[in-house]
TITIMAR-191798 format. One record per residue (C-alpha): x, y, z. Coordinates in pm, whole numbers, padded with zeros to 5 digits, always signed. Layout:
# TITIMAR-191798
XYZ ...
This chain:
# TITIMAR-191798
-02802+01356+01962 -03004+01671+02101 -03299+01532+02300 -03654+01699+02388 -03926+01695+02595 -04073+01349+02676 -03772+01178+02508 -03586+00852+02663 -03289+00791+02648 -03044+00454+02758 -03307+00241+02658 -03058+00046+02469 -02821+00041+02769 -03081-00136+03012 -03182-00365+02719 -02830-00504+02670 -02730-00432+03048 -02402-00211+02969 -02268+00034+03121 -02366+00396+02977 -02057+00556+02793 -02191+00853+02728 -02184+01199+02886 -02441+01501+02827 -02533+01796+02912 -02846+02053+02948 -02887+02320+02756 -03196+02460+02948 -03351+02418+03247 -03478+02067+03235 -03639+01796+03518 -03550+01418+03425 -03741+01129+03548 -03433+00845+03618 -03474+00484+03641 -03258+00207+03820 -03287-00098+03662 -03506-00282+03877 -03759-00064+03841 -03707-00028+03438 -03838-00396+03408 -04044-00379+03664 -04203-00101+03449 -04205-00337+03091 -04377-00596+03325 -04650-00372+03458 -04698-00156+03111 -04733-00346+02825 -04809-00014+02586 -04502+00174+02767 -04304-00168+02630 -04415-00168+02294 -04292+00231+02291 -03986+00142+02454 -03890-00156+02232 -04012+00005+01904 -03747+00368+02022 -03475+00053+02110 -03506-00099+01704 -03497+00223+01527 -03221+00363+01779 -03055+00061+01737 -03112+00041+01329 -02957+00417+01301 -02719+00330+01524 -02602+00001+01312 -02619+00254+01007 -02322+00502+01165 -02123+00286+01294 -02083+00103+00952 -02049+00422+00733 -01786+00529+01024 -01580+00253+00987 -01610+00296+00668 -01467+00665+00623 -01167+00529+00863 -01083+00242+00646 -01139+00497+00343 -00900+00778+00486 -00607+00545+00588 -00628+00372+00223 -00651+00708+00082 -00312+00801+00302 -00173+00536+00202 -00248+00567-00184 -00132+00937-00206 +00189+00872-00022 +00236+00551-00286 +00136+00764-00560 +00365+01084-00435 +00708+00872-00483 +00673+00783-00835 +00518+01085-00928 +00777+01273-00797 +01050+01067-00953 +00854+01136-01273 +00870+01505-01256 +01220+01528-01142 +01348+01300-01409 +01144+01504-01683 +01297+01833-01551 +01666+01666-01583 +01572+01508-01955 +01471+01856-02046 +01803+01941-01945 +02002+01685-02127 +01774+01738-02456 +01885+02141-02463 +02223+02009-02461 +02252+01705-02735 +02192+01981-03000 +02497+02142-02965 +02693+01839-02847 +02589+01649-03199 +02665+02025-03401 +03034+02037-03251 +03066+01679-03359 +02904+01682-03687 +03222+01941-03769 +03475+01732-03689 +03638+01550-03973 +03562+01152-03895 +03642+00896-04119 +03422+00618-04223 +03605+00366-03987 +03534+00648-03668 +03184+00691-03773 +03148+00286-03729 +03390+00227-03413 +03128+00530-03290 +02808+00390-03382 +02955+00030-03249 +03062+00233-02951 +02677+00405-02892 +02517+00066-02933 +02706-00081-02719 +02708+00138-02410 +02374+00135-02472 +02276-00213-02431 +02507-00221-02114 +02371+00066-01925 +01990-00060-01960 +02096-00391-01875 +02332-00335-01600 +02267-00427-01216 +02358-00248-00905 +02741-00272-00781 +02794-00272-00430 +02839+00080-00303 +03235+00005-00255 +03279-00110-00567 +03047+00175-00753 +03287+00445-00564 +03607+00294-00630 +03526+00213-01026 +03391+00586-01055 +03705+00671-00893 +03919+00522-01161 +03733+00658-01400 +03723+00996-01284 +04099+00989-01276 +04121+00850-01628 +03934+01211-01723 +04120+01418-01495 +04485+01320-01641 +04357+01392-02020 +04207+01713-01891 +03815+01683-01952 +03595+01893-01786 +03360+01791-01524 +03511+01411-01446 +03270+01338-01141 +02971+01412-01337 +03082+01183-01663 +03202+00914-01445 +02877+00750-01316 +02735+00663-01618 +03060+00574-01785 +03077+00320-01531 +02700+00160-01595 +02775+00195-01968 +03061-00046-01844 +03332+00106-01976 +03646+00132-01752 +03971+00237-01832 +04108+00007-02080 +03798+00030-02269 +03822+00460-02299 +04183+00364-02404 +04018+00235-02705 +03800+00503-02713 +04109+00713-02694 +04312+00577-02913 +04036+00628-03225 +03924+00996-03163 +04147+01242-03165 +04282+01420-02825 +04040+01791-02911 +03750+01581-02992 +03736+01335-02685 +03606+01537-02433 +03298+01641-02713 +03231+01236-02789 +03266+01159-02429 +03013+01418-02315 +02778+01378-02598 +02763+00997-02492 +02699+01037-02172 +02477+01277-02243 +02306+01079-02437 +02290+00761-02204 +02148+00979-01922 +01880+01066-02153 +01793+00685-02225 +01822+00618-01847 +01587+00904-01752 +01359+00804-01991 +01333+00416-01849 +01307+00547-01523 +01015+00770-01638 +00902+00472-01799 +00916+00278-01517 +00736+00557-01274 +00417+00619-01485 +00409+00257-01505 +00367+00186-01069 +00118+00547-01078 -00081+00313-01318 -00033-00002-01110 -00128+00184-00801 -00493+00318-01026 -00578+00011-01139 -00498-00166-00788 -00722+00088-00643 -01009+00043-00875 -00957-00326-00834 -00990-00275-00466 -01327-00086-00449 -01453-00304-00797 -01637+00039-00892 -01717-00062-01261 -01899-00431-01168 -02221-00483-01005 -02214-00566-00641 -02271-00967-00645 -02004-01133-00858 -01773-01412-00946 -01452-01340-00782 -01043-01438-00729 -00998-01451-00421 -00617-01429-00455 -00695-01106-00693 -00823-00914-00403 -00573-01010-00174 -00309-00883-00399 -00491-00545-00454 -00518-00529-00093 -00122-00565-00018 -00071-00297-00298 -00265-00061-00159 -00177-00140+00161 +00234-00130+00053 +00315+00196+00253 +00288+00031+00570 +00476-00331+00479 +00785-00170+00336 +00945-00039+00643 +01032-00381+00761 +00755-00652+00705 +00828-00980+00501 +00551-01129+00326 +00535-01507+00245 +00216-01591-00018 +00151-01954-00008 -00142-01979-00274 -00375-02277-00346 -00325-02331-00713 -00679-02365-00968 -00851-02219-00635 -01208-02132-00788 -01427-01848-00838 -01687-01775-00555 -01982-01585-00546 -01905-01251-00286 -01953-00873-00251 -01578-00825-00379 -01552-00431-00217 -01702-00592+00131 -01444-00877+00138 -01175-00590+00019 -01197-00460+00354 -01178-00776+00542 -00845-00846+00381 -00728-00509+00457 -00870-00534+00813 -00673-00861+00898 -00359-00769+00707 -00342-00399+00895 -00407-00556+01212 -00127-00794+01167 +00110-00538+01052 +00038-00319+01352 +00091-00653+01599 +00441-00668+01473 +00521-00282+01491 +00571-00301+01142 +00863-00544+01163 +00840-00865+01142 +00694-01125+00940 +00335-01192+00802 +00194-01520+00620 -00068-01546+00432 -00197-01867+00325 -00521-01998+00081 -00661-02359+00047 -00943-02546-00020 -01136-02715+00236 -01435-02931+00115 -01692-02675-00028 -01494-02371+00162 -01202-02152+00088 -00940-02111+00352 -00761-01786+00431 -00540-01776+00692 -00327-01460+00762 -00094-01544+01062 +00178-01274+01197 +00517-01359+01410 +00379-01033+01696 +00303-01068+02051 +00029-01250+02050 -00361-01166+02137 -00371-01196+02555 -00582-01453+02721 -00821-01265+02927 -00944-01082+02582 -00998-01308+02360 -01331-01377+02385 -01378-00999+02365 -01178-00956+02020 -01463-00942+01743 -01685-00697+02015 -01798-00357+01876 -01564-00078+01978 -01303-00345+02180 -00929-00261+02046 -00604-00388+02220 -00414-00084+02066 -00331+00228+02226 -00538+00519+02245 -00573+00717+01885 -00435+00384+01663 -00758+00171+01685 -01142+00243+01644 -01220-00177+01774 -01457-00207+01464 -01247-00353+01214 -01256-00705+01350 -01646-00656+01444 -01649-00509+01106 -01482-00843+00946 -01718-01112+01147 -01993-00925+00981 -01917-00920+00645 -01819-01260+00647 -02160-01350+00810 -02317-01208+00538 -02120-01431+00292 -02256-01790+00528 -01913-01806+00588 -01677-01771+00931 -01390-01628+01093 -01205-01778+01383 -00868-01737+01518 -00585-01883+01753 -00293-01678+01892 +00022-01768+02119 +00343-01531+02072 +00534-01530+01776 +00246-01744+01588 -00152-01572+01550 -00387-01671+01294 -00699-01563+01145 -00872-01813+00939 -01164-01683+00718 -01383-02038+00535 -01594-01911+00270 -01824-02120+00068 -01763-02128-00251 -02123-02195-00358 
């Protein structure tokens, strides 16, 4: 703040008997009239009008001050989701546009693949064993699972090999989908042993061809699908389209919360869900308890350096819901404890923590009657939130 003549300043300080953490400077040539705080009360005693000015500067300060502080950790919480969510969405989108560049590909190349085969003289029985053959290979490569990377190389190996001794071009680049069309060596025999020897290399390279095509398209499929999961997760998260006061899963929000908050778990963090089954609606500010979720979860990811393990746990308790969200880290240390939901207090290092998200937390779930408590020992700290459900 810029300050003027016959403004105070620190008021607040004396009030709550803190220490000043605040520097300044003059920008003029300025006299200031200091107080120690003996003589500060001393003055409140002796003035009553001078306290009624001082206490009415202290609310409105302190009102303003209450204001930016929330709106701050607000834009903090809203920039590391919004890291978060573009480095979530970049993956899949990127996948998406790669893939559509290769299908482009493959599609400028069926054309002339299906032309070279449409002249070749098959017989009614060839036509079938083909169409059996497509259908086939088709059905195996959408359905097939992962080999081990040993036993990927060595079957793409034999393959390869099987091309290489009949003299079709480009092995390497046929044999990987061969192999998750699941057809090895004895099965191209077959293969071989119905087309003629000029026409293999075209049938061979058309199906693959076309397989890649189907694959791209499923992975395509599959990337639009998680850019969609991550938009709807999102909107979920800040509940834009409802009105503020609603009926609410709490499990819902918790799940939006560990899908926006996904870049940070899947370096190395395990998460175990055990949920309360036919836990009920309650009555919340779904956005505000959002950020509680995502305050607790974050700060448990960061106490295990983003490896280790994180539980989180729902119940009912009488007219209360339980959350618990516990973490395997080092622990909270005993002489700060009673410090840990104070405005501006962090236990991180320098640049990683802002020490409002826990403050932030106790206030939100204030404002919903309910509480937040916690225990801590290494290798086992909990946060338990008790909301009522009425």
């Amino acid at each position: 703040m810029t300050l003027g003549a016959g403004e105070v300043f620190a008021e607040l300080i004396l009030l709550l008997d803190q220490p000043y953490p605040t520097s300044g400077r003059a920008l003029t040539d300025v006299q200031l009239y200091k107080l120690v705080p003996d003589d500060f009360w001393k003055m409140l005693e002796l003035c009553p009008g001078v306290m009624r000015r001082i206490l009415k500067i202290a609310v409105e300060r302190s009102q303003i001050h209450e204001t930016v502080t929330q709106q701050q950790a607000k834009l903090i919480s809203l920039g590391t989701l919004s890291a978060g969510l573009a480095h979530e969405l970049n993956n899949p989108a990127a996948a998406v546009r790669s893939n559509v560049q290769n299908l482009e590909t493959a599609l400028q190349t069926l054309p002339s693949l299906a032309l070279r085969l449409h002249q070749q003289p098959f017989t009614a029985a060839q036509i079938a064993f083909l169409d059996d053959l497509y259908q086939r290979a088709t059905t195996a490569a959408i359905e097939s699972s992962s080999l081990d990377p040993i036993a990927q190389s060595e079957a793409e190996d034999a393959i390869a090999d099987w091309l290489a001794d009949r003299e079709i071009a480009n092995p390497w680049q046929l044999a990987p989908m061969l192999v998750m069309a699941e057809l090895d060596a004895a099965r191209l025999d077959e293969v071989a042993a119905q087309i003629s020897p000029d026409c293999l290399e075209c049938v061979l390279t058309w199906l693959e061809t076309t397989l890649t095509s189907i694959k791209l398209l499923e992975e395509i499929q599959l990337g639009s699908t998680r850019i969609s999961e991550l938009i709807t997760a999102m909107k979920n998260y800040s509940y834009l389209d409802r009105s503020p006061l609603q009926q609410i899963d709490i499990h819902e929000g918790i799940e939006n919360t560990l899908i926006i908050l996904k870049h940070k778990l899947k370096y190395g963090v395990s998460v175990t869900k055990e949920y309360a089954a036919n836990l009920p609606q309650i009555s919340a500010y779904a956005p505000q308890l959002n950020q509680v979720w995502t305050n607790l979860i974050d700060n448990a990811i960061d106490a295990t350096n983003g490896k280790g393990q994180l539980w989180i746990r729902t119940a009912l308790e009488d007219e209360c819901i339980l959350v618990e969200i516990a973490d395997d880290g080092a622990g909270i240390p005993g002489d700060v404890r009673s410090r840990i939901f104070d405005q501006f207090f962090t236990t991180k290092e320098v640049g990683k923590g802002t020490g409002l998200g826990l403050d932030i937390a106790r206030r939100i779930v204030g404002q919903h009657q309910g509480k937040i408590s916690f225990t801590s020992e290494p290798g086992n700290t909990r946060f338990q939130v008790r909301l009522p459900i009425k």
